[in-house]
Structures are given as structure tokens and as C-alpha cells.
N, C-alpha and C positions, 0 to 999 in steps of 0.2 A: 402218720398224720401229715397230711401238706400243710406246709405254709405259704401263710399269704399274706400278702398286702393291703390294705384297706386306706382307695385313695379318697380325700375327703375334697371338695367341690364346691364353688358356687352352683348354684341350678344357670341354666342356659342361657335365662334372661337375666341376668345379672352379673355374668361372666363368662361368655362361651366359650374364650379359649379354653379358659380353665378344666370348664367342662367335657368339651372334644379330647383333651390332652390325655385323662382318666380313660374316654373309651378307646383311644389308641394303644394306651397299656392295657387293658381289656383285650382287648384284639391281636394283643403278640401274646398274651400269657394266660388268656382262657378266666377258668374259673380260680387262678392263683390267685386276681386282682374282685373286687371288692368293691364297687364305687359307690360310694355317700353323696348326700347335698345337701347344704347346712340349710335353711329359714331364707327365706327370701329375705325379711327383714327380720336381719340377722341380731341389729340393735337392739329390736325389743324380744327378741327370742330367744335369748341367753340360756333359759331353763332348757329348751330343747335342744342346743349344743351340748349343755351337760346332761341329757338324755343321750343322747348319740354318743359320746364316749363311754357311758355306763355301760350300753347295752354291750359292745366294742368288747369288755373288758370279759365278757362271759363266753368269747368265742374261743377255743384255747389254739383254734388254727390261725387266728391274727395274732401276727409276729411284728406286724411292722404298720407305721401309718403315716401315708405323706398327706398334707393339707396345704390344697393352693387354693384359694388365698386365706391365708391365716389371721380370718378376722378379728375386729375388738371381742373380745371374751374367750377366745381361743386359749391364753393360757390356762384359765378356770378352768374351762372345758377340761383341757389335757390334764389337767392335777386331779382331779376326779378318777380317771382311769391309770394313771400311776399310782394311785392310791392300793389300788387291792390288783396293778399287772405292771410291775419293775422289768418285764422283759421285753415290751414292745419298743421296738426302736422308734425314735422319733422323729420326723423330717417337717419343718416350715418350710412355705414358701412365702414371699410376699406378706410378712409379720408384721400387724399393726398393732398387736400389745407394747408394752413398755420394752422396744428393742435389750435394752441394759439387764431385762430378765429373759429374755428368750431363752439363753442358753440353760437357764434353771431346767426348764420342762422340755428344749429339744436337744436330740444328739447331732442334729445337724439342720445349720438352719440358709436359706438363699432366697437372696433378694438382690433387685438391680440394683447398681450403686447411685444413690439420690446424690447422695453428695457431688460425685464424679460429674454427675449428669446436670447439677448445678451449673457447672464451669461449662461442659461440653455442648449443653442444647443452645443456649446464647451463641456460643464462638458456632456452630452449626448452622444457627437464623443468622448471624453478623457471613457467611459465606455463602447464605443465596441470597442476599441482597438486602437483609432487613436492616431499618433503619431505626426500628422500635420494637417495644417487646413486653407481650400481654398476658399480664399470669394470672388466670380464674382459679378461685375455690371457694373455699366456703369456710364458717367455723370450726364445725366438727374436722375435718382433714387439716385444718390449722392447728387443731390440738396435737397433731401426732408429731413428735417433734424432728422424725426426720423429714418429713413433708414441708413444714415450715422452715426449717434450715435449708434445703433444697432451695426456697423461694428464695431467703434470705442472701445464699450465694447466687443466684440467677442473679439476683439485682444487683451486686456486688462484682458482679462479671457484667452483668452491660453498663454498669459505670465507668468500669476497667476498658473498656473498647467501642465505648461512643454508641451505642444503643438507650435512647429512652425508656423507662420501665414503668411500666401501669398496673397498678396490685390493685385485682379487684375482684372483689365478692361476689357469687351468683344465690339462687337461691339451692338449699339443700337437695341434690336432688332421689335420695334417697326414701321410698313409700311413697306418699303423695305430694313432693315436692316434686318429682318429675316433670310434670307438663309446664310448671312455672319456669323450671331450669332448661328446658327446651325453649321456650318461648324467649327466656332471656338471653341468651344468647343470639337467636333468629334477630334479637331488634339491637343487640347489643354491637354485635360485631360492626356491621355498616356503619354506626356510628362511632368506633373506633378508626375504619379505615378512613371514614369522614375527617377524623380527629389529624391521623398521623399519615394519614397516606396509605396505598395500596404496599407498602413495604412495611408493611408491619406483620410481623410474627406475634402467633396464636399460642398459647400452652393452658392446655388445661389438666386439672390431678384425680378428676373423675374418670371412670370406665363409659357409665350410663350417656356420657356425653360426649364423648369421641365421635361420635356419629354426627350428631347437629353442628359442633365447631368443625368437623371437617367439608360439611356439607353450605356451612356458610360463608368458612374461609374460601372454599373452591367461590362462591357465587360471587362474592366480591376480591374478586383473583389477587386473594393476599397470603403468606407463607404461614407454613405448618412444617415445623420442624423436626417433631416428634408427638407420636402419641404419648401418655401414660404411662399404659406400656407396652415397649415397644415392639412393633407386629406390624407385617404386608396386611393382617389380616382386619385389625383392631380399631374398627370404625370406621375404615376404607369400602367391606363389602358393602354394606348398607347406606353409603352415601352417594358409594357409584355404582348401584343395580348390580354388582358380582356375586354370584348363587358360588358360596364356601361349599368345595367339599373336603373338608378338612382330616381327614379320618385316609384320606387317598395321599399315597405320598409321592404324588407326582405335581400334587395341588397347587403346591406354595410357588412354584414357577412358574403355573397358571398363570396363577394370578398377581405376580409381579408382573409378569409380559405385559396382562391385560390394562392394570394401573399404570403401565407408561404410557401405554396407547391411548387411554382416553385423556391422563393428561396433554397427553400429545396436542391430540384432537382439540381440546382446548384451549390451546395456548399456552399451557399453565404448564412448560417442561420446568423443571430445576423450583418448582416453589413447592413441592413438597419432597417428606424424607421421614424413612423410620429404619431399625435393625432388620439385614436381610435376612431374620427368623422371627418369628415368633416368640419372644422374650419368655412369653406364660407358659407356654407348653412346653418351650427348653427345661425350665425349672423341675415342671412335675415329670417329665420322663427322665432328664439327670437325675432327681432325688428318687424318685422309685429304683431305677437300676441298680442305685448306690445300694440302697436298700436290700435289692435282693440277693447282693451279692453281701453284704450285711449275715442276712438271717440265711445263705447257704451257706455262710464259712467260708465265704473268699474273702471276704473284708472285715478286720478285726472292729467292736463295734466299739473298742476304747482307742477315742483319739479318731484323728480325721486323716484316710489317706488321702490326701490331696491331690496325688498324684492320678490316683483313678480317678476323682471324680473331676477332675477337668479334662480326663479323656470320656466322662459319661456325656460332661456338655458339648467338647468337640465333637466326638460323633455324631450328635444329633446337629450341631449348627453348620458343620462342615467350615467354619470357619475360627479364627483365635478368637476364645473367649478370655477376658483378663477378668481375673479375679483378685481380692485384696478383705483379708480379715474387718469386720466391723470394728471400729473403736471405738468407746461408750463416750457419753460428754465428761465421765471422770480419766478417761486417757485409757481406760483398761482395754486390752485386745483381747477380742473372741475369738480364736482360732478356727470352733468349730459354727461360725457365722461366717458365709462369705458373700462380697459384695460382689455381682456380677457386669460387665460391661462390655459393648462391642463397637465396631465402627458402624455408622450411619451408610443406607443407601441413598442416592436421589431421582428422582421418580424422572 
């Protein structure tokens, strides 16, 4: 019997790294891999998340399952299929349940480090020049509490180093919030650079919207410090006409060349920056590898060898990735959680 992997997905318009990331394990390991894609609107679709691990649970050749992004109802999901298959290993990526339970239902769980990235994107905008500093979201991702604590150290760090901070709400833009949340921001921003000056730094915590703030920060030649998360690739093709071939792994150099050069062209060198990999598809190709080295018997599945799987993220980033256990807001350490981070490039 083979075993397999079954990676789970957002669909392409909702997260295309994500999704690319799946057919790139696809494409090195054939029919061992497996790829799913949760409900576009995942929020109200919950029942069919927990359809998709049911069915999961009746294949005896899935041994293993990684899910990038590990949406709200993801843990219900996975409790449903541990219910009647204790052997499938389990990998989060990008975990927006109640982090302090992840470790319940996964054996291994990764995500960028919010907290780090608190401290880090600020002190990042305060070194290209920014003199202020703009953090969009919305209710619903204010609920997630490492989202909001993130924000709450961004502000905390440009108090710390003479950045002004402006906490502000867009509309949701998840289902039919979209066009409103593109549009808000299209009239939003100029009126902030209006506000504070063309040195002002942009952050926003949605994916959907990478695209319009990068495409409005470039139009009124103000800083972008970091995407969401963070990617050459992640809102950049689509704001600067670059056709992704993501799946080619010559790609990702492409298209940094290309994103200096039109910054160039611009005028706009040094005001933007993000991780020289792709944050998302780091994650789902480390956890899958980990994974299969899991269900072949290289990798004990009690306990987290840490050692390999920071050689599964180096090898694919080619560069030091730092990693550091979650701590819960009760002080407790997850071992088998870890917080991912890397240095910034600048365009």
C-alpha cells in the first residue's frame, strides 16, 4: 500500500500561494500527494470542511495531512477525522483556531512569527524612511488574538522609535465585502499620505488585499514594508503586470530581478521590501517533507525533530530561517508549534 500525503488548500483565488505550493509537492512526488481546497467562503462552510476530513478518513493510503492555511473551523474539521484515523499525522500551517489548542489536533504546527514581526515590520518602515505607520483590518482578524497582539506590538514599537500609528478598520473583505475593501482602500490611502506625508508605511493582515494596497501605495510613492505574508510573489504580481510562474524553479529570481527594475523605473528603489522566499509555500513544502519523512520511518512521529525540519525550511529558502516555540498567553510552550522568521529584502 503507498502512502500518501493529502495536502489541504485554499482554492487559487483566495490564496494562490498556497495553492501553487500543493502542486509543486504534486509535481516532485506524483500521485503520493493528494491536493484538496477547502470552500471559498470557508466561514460559512464549515460543514463542508468537516465533509472533507470524513471522507479523508476512509482512504487507508492517507497517512499524513498538511493544511496551509489552517482556517477558522479547521480544528473541528480535524477532530472529526481523528475520531475513527489516530494514525494520520498532522501538519498546520498558518493556524487561525484558538492557537493554545492547535497542539490538541496537530503534530506539528508552523506559522510566521506575528509577535517577532510586531517588533520587526515597524523597526523595517522606521529604516526606509517612514515616519508613520498604517495598520488595516478588520473585526473578524481582530478577533484572532495573535493578529491583534501583533497590531498591539506594532504600536508599541512605533511609540518606541518615533513612528506615528494609525489603527484602522477597513471593510471585511471576505464574500461580498470585497469590492467595498478594494475600493477603501483605492480612496483611503492618498488620504492618508495626504494626512502624514508620502513617508508613510502601509500594513495590512488580509491576503485578498495585498494587491490594491500595494498597487496604491506604489501610486502615491509611499512605503510598504511587508506583505501579510511574506512573498517576492504576494500581491506584487498583480499590481505590477508580472505573469507568476510559480511551479518553475527558476521563477522566484525572475521575478525579484523584475520587481527592482520596475521599482527602479519608478523612482520608488528602497520603499518597498518583503522575505526573499515565499513565506507560504516555505511552510507547505517544510511540513509536507517533514511529513514524509514521518510516514516513511525517517522521522519518529513522537516529538518534534527539530533538527530536520529546519534543514526542510533551509533547503527550500536557501537562507537562515529562525525559529522559536509558540508560548500560549498562559506562559505554556508548544514545542511542537513553531514560530517562523526571516530577514527582509529591499526592492
Amino acid at each position: 500500500m503507498e502512502k500518501k500525503v493529502v495536502i489541504i488548500t485554499n482554492t487559487v483565488a483566495v490564496a494562490e500561494e498556497e495553492y501553487h505550493s500543493a502542486r509543486m509537492m504534486a509535481a516532485k512526488y506524483g500521485d503520493r500527494i493528494i491536493h484538496v481546497t477547502w470552500p471559498n467562503n470557508f466561514l460559512a462552510d464549515q460543514e463542508q470542511m468537516i465533509t472533507i476530513m470524513k471522507k479523508l478518513a476512509f482512504d487507508p493510503e492517507v497517512k499524513a495531512v498538511v493544511i496551509n492555511q489552517s482556517v477558522p473551523g479547521t480544528n473541528m474539521a480535524v477532530g472529526k477525522l481523528l475520531e475513527t484515523r489516530k494514525d494520520v499525522f498532522i501538519v498546520y500551517c498558518t493556524p487561525q483556531d484558538d492557537l493554545s489548542k492547535v497542539t490538541i489536533y496537530a503534530h506539528l504546527a508552523l506559522m510566521f512569527d506575528e509577535h517577532r514581526m510586531g517588533s520587526e515590520v515597524p523597526i523595517q518602515a522606521k529604516k526606509m524612511g517612514a515616519k508613520a505607520f498604517v495598520h488595516y483590518s478588520f473585526p473578524r482578524h481582530m478577533a484572532i488574538s495573535h493578529l491583534s497582539k501583533r497590531r498591539d506590538l506594532m504600536k508599541e514599537k512605533c511609540a518606541e522609535i518615533g513612528l506615528e500609528f494609525a489603527d484602522v478598520m477597513t471593510p471585511d473583505p471576505v464574500g461580498p465585502g470585497l469590492p467595498a475593501a478594494v475600493r477603501f482602500f483605492t480612496e483611503d490611502i492618498p488620504r492618508k499620505v495626504e494626512k502624514y506625508g508620502k513617508d508613510t508605511a502601509f500594513f495590512s493582515t488580509n491576503c485578498a488585499m495585498q494587491m490594491p494596497l500595494i498597487r496604491a501605495v506604489m501610486n502615491a510613492g509611499a512605503i510598504f514594508p511587508l506583505p501579510c505574508c511574506p512573498s517576492p510573489y504576494h500581491g506584487f504580481m498583480t499590481a505590477l503586470g508580472i505573469e507568476p510562474k510559480m511551479e518553475d524553479p527558476d521563477d522566484l529570481q525572475r521575478v525579484i530581478d523584475e520587481i527592482r527594475r520596475i521599482f527602479k523605473e519608478k523612482g520608488l528603489e528602497g520603499r518597498f521590501a518583503t522575505w526573499p522566499v515565499p513565506g507560504a509555500i516555505m511552510l507547505t513544502i517544510a511540513g509536507t517533507e517533514y511529513a514524509m519523512k514521518v510516514i516513511s520511518g525517517e522521522v519518529s512521529r513522537d516529538g518534534l525533530n527539530i533538527e530536520v525540519l529546519r534543514k526542510c525550511l533551509s533547503d527550500y529558502a536557501k537562507v537562515d530561517v529562525s525559529t522559536m516555540p509558540y508560548v500560549d498567553d498562559d506562559g505554556k510552550e508548544h514545542p511542537n508549534f513553531l514560530m517562523t522568521i526571516m530577514e527582509s529584502i529591499t526592492f
